[in-house]
N, C-alpha and C positions, 0 to 999 in steps of 0.2 A: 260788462266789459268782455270784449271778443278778446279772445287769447289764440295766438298763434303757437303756443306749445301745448296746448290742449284741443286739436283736431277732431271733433267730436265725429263730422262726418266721417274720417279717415276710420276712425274706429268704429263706428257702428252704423253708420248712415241716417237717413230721415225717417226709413221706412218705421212704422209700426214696430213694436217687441212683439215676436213673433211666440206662438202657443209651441212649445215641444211636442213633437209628434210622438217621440217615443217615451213622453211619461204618462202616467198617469193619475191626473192630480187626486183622485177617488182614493186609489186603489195606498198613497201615501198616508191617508189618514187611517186606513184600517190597523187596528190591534190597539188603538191610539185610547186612552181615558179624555173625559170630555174636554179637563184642562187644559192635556196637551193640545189636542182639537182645537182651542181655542187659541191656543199659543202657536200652531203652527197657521192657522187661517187668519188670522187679524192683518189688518190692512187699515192704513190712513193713520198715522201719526206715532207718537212715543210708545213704545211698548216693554216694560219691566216684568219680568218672570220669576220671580220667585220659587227658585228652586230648593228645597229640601232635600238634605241628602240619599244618595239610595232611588232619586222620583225621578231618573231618567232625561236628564235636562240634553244629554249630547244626541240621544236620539229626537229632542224634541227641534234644538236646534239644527242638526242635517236634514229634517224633513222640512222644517220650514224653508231653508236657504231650495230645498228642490224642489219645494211647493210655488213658491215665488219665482222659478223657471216653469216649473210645470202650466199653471195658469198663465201664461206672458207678464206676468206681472213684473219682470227682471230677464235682463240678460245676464249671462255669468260674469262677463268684465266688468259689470255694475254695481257688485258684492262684494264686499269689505270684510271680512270675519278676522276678528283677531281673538287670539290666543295667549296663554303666559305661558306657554314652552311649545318648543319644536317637537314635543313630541307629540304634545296635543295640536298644533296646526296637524302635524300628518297626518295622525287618525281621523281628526276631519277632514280635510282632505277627501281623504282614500272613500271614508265612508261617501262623502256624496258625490265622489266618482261613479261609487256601486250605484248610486242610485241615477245621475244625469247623464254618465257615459265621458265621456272627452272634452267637453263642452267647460267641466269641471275646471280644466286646468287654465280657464282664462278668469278664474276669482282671483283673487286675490287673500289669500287664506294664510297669513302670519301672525307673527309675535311682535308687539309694540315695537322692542326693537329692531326687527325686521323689516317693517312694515314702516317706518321711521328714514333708519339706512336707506330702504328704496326711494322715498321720496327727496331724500338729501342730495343722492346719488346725482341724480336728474335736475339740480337746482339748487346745488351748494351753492354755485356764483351771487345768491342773492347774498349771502352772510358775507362774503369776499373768499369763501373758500373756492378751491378747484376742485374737482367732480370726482378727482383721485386722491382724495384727501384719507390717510390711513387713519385706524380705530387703535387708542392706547387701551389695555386690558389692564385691570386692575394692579399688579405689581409695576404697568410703565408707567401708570399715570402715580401710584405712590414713590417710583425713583423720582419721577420731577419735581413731587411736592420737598421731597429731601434735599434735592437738588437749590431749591431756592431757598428753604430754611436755612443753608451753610448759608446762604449769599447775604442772608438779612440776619446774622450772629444768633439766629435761634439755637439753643442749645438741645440737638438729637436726642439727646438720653434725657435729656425731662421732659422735654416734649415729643413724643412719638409723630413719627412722620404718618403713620399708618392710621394715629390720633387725627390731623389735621385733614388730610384725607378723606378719613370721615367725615368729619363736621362739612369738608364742600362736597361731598356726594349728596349729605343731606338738603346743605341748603338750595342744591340744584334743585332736589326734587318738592322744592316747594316752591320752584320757581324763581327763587333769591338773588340778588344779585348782590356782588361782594360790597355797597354800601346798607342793601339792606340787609344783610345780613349783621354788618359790623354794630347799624343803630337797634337790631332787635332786642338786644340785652343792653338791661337797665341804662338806655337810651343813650346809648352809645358808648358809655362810660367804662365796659370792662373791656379791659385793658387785651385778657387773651381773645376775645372775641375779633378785636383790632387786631390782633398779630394773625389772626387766622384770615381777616378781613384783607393783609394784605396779602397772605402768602397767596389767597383766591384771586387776587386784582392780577398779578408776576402771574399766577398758573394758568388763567386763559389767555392772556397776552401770547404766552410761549404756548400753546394751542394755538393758536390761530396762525403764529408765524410758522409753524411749523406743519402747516396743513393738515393738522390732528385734530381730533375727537376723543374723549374720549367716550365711555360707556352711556353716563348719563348725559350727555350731551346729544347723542342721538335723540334722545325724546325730546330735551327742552330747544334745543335749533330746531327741532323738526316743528313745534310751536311758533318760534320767533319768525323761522321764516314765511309761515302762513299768517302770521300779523302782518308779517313787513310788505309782504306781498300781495295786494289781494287779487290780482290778477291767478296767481299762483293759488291760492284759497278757492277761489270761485272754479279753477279748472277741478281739484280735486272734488269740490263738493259737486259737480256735474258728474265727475265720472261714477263717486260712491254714491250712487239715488236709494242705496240701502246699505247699514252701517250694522251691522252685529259685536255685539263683545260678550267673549266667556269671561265666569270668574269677576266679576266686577267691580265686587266686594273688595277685592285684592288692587284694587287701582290706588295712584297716588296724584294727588295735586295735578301734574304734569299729563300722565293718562287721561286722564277726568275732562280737561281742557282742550285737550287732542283729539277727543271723538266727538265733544260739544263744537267745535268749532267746523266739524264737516257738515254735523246733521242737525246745526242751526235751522239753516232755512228751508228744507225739504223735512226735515224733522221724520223719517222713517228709520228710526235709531231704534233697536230691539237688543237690551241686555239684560245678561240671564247674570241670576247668585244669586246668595243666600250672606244675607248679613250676620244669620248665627253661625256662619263658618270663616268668619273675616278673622285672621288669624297672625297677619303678618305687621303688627302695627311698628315691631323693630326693623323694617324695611319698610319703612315710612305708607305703610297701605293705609290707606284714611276710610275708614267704614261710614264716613258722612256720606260718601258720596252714590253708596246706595239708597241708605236712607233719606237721603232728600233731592234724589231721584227727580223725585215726582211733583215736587216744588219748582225746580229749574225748568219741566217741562210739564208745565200744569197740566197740559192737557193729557199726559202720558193714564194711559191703561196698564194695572196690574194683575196679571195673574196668577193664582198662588198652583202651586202644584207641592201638594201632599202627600200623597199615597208614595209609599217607600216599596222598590220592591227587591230589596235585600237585606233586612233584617226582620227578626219576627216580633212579635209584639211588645212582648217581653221588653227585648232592646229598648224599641223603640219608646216606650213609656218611661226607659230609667233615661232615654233622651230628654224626653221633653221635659220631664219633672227638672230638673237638671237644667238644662236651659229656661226655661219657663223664668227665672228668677231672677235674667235680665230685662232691664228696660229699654238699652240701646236695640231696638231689632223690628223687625216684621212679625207678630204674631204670628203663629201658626201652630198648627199640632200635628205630625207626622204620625200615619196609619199605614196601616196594611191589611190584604184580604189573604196575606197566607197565615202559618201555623203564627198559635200563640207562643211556644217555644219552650225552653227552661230555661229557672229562675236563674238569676244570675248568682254566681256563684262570692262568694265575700270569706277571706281570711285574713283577721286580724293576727299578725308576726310578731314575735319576741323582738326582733331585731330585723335588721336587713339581710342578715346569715338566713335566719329561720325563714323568711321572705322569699330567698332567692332559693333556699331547698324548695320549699313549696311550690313554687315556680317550675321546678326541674322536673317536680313528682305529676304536675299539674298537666302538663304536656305530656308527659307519655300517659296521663288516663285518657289526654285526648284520644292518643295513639291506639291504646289498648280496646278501653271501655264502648267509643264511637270511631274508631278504625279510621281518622284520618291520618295524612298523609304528615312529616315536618311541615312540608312548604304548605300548609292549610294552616299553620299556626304561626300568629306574630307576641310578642310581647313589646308593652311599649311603656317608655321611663319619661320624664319629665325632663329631665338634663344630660348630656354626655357621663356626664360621671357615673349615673347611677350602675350602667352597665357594666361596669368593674366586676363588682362580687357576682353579678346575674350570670356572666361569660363562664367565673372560675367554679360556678355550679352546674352550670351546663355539662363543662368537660367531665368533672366528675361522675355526671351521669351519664356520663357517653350519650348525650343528645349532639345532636348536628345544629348548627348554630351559624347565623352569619349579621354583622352587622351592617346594617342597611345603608346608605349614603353618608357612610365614615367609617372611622377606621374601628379597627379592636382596641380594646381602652390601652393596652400595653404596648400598642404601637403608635400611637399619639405621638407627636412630636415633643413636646414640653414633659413628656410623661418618659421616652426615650432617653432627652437630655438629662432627667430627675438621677435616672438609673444610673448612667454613664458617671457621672459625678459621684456616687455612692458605690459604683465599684472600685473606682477610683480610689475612695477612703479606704475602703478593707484591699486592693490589691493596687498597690502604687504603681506598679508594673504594667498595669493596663494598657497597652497600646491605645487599643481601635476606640476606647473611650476617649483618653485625653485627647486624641485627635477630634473627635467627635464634638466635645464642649470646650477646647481652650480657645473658641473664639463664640462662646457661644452662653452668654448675651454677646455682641459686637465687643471685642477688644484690640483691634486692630492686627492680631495678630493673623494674617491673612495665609497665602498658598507659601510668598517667596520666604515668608517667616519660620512658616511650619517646616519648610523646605532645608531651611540652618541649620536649625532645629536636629530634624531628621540624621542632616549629613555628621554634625557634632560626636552625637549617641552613638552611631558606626564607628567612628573611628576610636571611639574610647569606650564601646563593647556598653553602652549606655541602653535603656530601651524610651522610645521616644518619650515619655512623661517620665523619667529619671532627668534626661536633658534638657527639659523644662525650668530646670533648678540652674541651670546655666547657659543662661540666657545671653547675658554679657559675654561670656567668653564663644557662644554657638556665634557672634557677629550682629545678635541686634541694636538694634540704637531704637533713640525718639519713641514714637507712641507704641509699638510694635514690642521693645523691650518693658515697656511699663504696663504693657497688659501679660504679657507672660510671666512678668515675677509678680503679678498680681494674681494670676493665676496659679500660681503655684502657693503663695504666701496663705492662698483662701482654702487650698486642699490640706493644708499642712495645720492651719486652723481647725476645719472641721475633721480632720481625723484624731487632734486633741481632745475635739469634742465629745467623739464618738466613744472616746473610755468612761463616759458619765455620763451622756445621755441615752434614753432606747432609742431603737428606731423608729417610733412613729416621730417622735422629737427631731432626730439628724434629723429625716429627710425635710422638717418644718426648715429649721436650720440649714441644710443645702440650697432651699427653696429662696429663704431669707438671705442667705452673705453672700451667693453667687451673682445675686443679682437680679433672677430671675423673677421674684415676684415684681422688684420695682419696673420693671423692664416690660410689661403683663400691665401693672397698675398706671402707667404713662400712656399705654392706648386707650384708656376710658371709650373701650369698643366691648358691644357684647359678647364678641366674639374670644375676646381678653377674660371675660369675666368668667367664661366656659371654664377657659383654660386653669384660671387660679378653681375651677371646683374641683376639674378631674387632678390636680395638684394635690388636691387637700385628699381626695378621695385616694390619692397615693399614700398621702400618712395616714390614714387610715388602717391603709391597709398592714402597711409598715409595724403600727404598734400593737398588733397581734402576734408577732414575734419577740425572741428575746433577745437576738440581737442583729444586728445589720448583716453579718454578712450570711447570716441563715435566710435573710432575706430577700437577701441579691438573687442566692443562690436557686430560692424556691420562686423567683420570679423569670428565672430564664424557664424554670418548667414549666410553670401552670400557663406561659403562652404557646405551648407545644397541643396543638390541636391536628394532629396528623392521624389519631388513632382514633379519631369518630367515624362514627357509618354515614357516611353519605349519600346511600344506594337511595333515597328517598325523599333524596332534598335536604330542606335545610327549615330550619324554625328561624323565623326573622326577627331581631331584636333592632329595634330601632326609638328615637325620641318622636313624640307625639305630633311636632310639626313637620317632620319627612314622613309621616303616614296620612297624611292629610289626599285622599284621591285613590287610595286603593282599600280594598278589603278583603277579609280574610273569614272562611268559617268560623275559627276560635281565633279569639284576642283574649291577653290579660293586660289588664293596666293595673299599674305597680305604684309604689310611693306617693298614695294617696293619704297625705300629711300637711295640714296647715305647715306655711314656709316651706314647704319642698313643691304640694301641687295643691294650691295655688304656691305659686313660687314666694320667696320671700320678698321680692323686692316690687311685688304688686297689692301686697296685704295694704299700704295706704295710700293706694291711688284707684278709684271708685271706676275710671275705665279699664287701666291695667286689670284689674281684678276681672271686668267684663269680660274683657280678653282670656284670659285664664279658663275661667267657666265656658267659653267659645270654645277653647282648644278640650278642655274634657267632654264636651259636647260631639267633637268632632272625633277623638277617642271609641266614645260609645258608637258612635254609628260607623264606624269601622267592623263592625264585629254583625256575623253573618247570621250565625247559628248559637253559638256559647260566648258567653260574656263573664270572665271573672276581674276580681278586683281586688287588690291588695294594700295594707299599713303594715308601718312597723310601729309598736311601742317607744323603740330607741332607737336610733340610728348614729354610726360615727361619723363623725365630719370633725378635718385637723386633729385625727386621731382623740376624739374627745364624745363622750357618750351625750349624745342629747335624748331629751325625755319628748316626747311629741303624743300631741291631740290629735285625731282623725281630721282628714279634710270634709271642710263646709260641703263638698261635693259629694262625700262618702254619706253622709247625712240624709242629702240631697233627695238622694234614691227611695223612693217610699219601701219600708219592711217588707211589705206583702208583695214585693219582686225577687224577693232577696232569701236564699241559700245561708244561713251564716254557719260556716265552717271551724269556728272558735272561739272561746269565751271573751268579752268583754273588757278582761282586764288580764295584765302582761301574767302571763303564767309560762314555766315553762313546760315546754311540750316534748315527749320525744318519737311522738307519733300523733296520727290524726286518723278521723275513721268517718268515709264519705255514709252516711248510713242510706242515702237515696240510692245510691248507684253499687252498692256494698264494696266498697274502693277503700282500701287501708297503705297509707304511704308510712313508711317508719325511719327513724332519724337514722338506723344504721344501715338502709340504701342507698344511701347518696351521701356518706357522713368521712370520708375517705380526705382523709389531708386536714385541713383547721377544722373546720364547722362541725362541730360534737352536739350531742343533746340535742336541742332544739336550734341550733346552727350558730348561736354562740362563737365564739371564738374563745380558745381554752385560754384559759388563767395562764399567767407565765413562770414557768418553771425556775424554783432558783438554783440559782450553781452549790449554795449551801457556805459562800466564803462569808458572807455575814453570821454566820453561826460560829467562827472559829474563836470567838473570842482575841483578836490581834490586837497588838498591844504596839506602842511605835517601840523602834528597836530589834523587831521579830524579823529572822528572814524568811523570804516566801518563795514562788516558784509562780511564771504567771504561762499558760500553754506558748503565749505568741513574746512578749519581752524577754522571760528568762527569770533569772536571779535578781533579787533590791531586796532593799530595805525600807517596812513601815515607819512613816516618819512623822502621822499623823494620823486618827481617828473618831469620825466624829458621825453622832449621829444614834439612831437602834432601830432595827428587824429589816424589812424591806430595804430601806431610805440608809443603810449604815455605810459612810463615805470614808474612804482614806484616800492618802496622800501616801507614795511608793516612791524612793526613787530606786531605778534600774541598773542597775551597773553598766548595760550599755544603751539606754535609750534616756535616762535621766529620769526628772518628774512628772508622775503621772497622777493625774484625778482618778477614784476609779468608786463607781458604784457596787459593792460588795456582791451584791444577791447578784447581777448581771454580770461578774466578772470572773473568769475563770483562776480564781486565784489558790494555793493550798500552802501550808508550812513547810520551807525546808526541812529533812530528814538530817 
């Protein structure tokens, strides 16, 4: 079929694809190993690259796209390259600018989504959209989903909007449509898959009338309309006579079917990856779809490309052995012709204290011992949380430190609100907090509320969370008044509580009655699940004190990083899957712990688990020059000691790669002693604030009021109530509980050893 929006002559004319005069197709293969040679010359049909990491896949792919101009074998409008970021189209780009000249900028060199938008742009009218049709971004398209929940009595707070949301990004990306999505579980029968079924039917409806898009829409309209159209299919697959994709491994359902569908019938389709680095399967990337490749395009050619040429042997061997031990993959075994390297370095930790000293000591022998630079070193943790203690050991050692595509753990949103609430308990007075959390899970208490509020506490010399407590009379009514004496009712709670519990407890307990975990547990998103770690990894922190407001207090310091040296960059601290694409001469990888890495919630599912051993795969080959690796014995989590097993992957690593820098079993240490490199790190370097001995967190001190022998009847003296009388006793040593009441605060719970309590004189 002749297409009249597809002008071939207008674009390119009859004549022959002309040979570039100013390449030379020779002269592009030079430097080249014979694989790539292979990879950049191949012509005539499917071509799969198997890339290895470190084996130079971006130079293999800008030589080919210029070698396929250099030979006439392509004009540049004729080349398709897609990418998964905008940063990666530029650099390609840019590179086979340097090498074709101007000629360049008539490819077409973008990101799915990109590359998607443009084609929509030009031919929305087939869907019934118009050409000016706007893109909802993730927080519009979750107000709409909210928006319809009111409409159909779905109840917000058990059900997360941000929840449903999810489920139809997902089932976009498998292509689903809101019936098949509804009969995919248990054949139709569950009820929330129905509710979600319809909120998805109402949400593209209101897209479409609204000439929207949103994010995943881009790809899957960008499919629909090359079905619906094939007028519209057959123009693109004339123009793309060659089809390139980075990263392939990382495609999903929707990708997969979008570049199948151009280089159907010309079939000169060339994608590069590496199935042992498929990493993103929580962002629905389906690793099938490299791996059977080569089945949908029987006739496709693979070529492997092995030789790594940025880590030394060493690495690369505790790679392979390590990976080796999946089934889902491409074989292969990653070499190199440079140094063999040093062994890789292994410290088994007391704890995640002792861990994260080591860590601190670990990086400046970088510094010292082989004179790199910060910015030459990364550390990398399995989860957001882990980076807590690692940040508040850095400071300590005056390293320079930055956290990589996220925040510092102390500045986390859910980790902010934790605090705010918990100063709240020890200083009622709080301003900048209560304002901070009184609406915060959602309690309707919004701007014109706080505003009352505000005005109330002025005129009656109030400070705004005093005025909280009067609510009714500040002028609210309806939902607005019933979340601020809700809010108030639950501070006034938890600071009852706080006379008997420690702080690793409150903050469980602020986490718990605020609302905030249920609030967290209704988004059944992994991004939710983060959140409740670095939560927990706050009471953690918390129960290493002895009491809350020593806590608060030593938590507005240890985020005070203004006094590091910076002259030299910075040591990057980041989670395992944002280092996925760069590399560093020294890396450590940390919490290397059956349930922490392999995570816990992949230990019994046999591909999740693949994936895990993918991402510590990709881990190791990060690392340049030095490789170290770290456990703990014990680790806290919800302020409670767990006892942990080395990870499968720690294992993994054959011995005879392997440095081991400490004994076998939990011993404490208060020093360690490199004897390869004569490197002595000692616990009272870096041991300044909690982390004592071998990084520990010290026992907690008691105030000595359970020693006094009180009797009900006695009176006491308490630093912050004042004067009462014991009115109960019960309990002995640590754990010994009474009951006060106060002359002017009334009945108190109070945990003796935690409690600043002494005898009236």
């Amino acid at each position: 079929m002749t297409s009249s929006r597809f002008d071939d002559e207008a674009l390119w004319g009859n004549d022959p694809v002309p040979v570039s005069s100013s390449l030379d197709a020779a002269w592009l293969l030079e430097g080249l190993t014979q694989p790539q040679r292979d990879a950049v010359t191949h012509r005539g049909g499917p071509l799969l690259i198997v890339a290895g990491a470190g084996s130079g896949k971006t130079r293999v792919l800008t030589r080919r796209v210029a070698h396929l101009m250099a030979t006439g074998d392509a004009r540049a409008a004729e080349i398709l390259a897609i990418t998964f970021t905008n940063k990666a189209a530029q650099e390609m780009k840019t590179r086979v600018r340097d090498l074709v000249g101007p000629d360049a900028d008539r490819m077409w060199v973008a990101t799915f989504h990109s590359a998607c938008l443009r084609m929509l742009r030009a031919h929305a009218e087939v869907l019934g959209y118009e050409r000016g049709f706007t893109i909802y971004d993730a927080g519009d398209a979750e107000t709409a989903v909210e928006r319809i929940m009111k409409e159909l009595g779905i109840d917000t707070k058990r059900v997360s909007p941000r929840s449903v949301y999810a489920a139809i990004s997902g089932a976009k990306n498998e292509m689903m449509t809101p019936t098949e999505y509804a009969n995919a579980g248990h054949g139709g029968s569950d009820p929330q898959r129905q509710r979600v079924a319809e909120v998805f039917r109402l949400y593209d409806a209101r897209l479409l009338q609204a000439n929207a898009m949103d994010f995943d829409d881009l790809l899957l309209n960008a499919v629909r309309m090359l079905r619906f159209d094939r007028e519209v299919l057959e123009g693109y697959r004339r123009r793309f006579r060659h089809v390139l994709v980075d990263e392939f491994q990382d495609t999903n359902g929707v990708q997969n079917e979008l570049v199948t569908m151009l280089a159907e019938e010309h079939r000169d389709i060339c994608v590069v990856g590496d199935s042992d680095q498929s990493i993103y399967r929580f962002r629905a990337a389906d690793i099938r779809n490299i791996l059977l490749f080569s089945e949908r395009f029987s006739d496709a050619t693979t070529i492997m490309l092995e030789q790594n040429f940025r880590s030394t042997q060493v690495i690369l061997d505790a790679a392979n052995a390590v990976i080796s031990q999946n089934t889902a993959r491409h074989p292969k075994r990653l070499f190199t012709e440079g140094s063999p390297g040093d062994k890789i370095r292994r410290y088994r930790a007391q704890d995640e204290y002792d861990e994260a000293r080591w860590v601190a000591s670990e990086v400046r022998r970088f510094r010292d011992v082989h004179g790199l630079q910060w910015s030459d070193m990364a550390v990398f943790y399995r989860t957001n949380a882990a980076s807590r203690v690692l940040e508040e050991e850095m400071l300590r050692a005056g390293v320079a430190y930055r956290v990589i595509s996220g925040q510092r753990f102390y500045e986390r949103k859910e980790i902010k609100n934790a605090l705010a609430y918990a100063r709240l308990i020890v200083n009622p007075r709080d301003e900048a907090s209560a304002r901070r959390v009184i609406n915060e899970p959602k309690r309707g208490v919004g701007d014109v509320a706080q505003g009352k509020i505000s005005s109330f506490g002025a005129e009656r010399n109030l400070s705004f969370a005093e005025a909280v407590g009067y609510a009714q009379e500040a002028g609210l009514t309806g939902k607005a008044l019933t979340g601020a004496t809700d809010f108030f009712a639950t501070l006034e709670q938890l600071r009852a509580l706080n006379n008997d519990l420690p702080p690793g407890e409150m903050i469980e307990a602020i986490i718990r009655e605020t609302g905030i975990e249920e609030t967290l547990l209704a988004e059944h998103s992994d991004e939710a699940k983060g959140r409740l770690e670095n939560l927990g990894e706050l009471a953690s922190a918390a129960s290493q004190y002895e009491t809350l407001l020593e806590f608060v207090e030593q938590m507005s310091l240890v985020s005070e990083s203004d006094h590091l040296d910076d002259a030299a960059g910075t040591v990057s601290l980041m989670t395992i899957h944002v280092a996925k694409g760069l590399e560093f001469p020294a890396v450590i990888i940390t919490g290397l712990e059956e349930g922490n890495f392999p995570h816990s919630r992949a230990m019994d599912n046999p591909e999740e688990l693949e994936e895990e051993r993918r991402l510590c795969y990709v881990a190791i080959t990060r690392a340049m020059k030095f490789l170290s690796v770290t456990h703990a014995w014990t680790r806290t989590r919800w302020g409670q000691h767990q006892d942990n097993i080395e990870s499968r992957f720690f294992r993994e690593i054959p011995e005879k790669l392997i440095n081991d820098l400490a004994s076998t079993a939990p011993v404490r240490r208060s020093s360690f002693r490199d004897e390869d490199h004569g490197f002595e790190g000692r616990g009272g370097s870096f041991s300044e604030g909690r982390a004592i001995g071998a990084g520990t967190a010290p026992p907690a001190r008691s105030t000595g009021a359970e020693l006094l022998g009180l009797v009900a009847g006695e009176r006491v003296i308490h630093d912050r109530y004042g004067m009462g009388t014991v009115q109960t006793v019960s309990g002995s040593g640590p754990r010994t509980r009474a009951t006060v009441s106060f002359d002017k605060f009334g009945d108190k719970q109070l945990v003796l050893s935690l409690t600043p309590l002494r005898r009236a004189e």
